[in-house]
C-alpha positions as CSV (number, residue, x, y, z in Angstrom):
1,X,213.1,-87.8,51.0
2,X,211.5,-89.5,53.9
3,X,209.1,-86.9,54.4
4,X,206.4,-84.8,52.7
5,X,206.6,-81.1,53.3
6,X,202.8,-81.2,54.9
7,X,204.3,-83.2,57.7
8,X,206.8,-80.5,58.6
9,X,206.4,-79.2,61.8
10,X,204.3,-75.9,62.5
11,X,205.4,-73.1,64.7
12,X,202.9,-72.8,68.0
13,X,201.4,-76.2,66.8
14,X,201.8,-79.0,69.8
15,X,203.7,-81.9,68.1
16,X,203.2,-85.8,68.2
17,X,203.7,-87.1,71.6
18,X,203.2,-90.5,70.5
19,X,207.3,-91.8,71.1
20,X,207.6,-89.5,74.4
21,X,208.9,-86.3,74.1
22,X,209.4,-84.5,76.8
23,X,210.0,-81.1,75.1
24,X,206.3,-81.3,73.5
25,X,204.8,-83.1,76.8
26,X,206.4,-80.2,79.3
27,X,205.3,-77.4,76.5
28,X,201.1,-79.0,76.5
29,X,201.3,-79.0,79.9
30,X,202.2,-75.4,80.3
31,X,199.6,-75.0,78.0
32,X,197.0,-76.7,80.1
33,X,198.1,-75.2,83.1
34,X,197.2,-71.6,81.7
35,X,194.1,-72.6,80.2
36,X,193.2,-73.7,83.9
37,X,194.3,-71.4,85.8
38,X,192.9,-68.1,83.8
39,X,189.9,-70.3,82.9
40,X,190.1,-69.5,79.4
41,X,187.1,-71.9,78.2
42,X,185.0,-70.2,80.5
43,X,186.2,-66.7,79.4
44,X,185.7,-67.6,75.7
45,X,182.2,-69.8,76.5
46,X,180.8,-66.4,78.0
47,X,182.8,-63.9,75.1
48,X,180.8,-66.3,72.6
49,X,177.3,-66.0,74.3
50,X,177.7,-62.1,74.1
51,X,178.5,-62.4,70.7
52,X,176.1,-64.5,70.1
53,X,173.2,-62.3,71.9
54,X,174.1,-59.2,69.9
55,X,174.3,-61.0,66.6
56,X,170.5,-61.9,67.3
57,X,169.6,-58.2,68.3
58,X,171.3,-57.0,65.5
59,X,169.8,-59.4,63.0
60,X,166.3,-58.5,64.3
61,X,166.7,-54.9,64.0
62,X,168.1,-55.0,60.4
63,X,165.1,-57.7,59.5
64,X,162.4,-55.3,60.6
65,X,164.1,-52.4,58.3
66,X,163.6,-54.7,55.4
C-alpha cells in the first residue's frame, strides 16, 4: 500500500544506504574490496580494448569484401 512494486528490492542490486544500514554498507564494501584487489576495472578496461581492436579488423576486412 505504501509502496509501488518498482521499488521492491532486486536480488544482487546494492540497496539504499541513505538511513545506515549496515547489512548493505558491509555487503558494498565486500564488493569494493574485490573489485580492488583482483583489479577488475583494469581487467575489463584491457578485455574491452581487445574487443574493441578486433571489432575494427573485422569491420575492415568485411568492408573491403563489399
Amino acid at each position: 500500500m505504501f509502496h509501488a512494486c518498482v521499488f521492491v528490492f532486486q536480488p544482487g542490486r546494492i540497496g539504499n544506504t541513505w538511513m545506515g544500514d549496515p547489512a548493505r554498507l558491509v555487503m558494498l564494501e565486500a564488493v569494493l574490496n574485490e573489485v580492488r584487489e583482483k583489479d577488475l576495472l583494469g581487467l575489463t578496461r584491457s578485455t574491452g580494448t581487445i574487443l574493441l581492436d578486433g571489432l575494427v579488423d573485422l569491420t575492415v576486412c568485411l568492408y573491403l569484401l563489399l
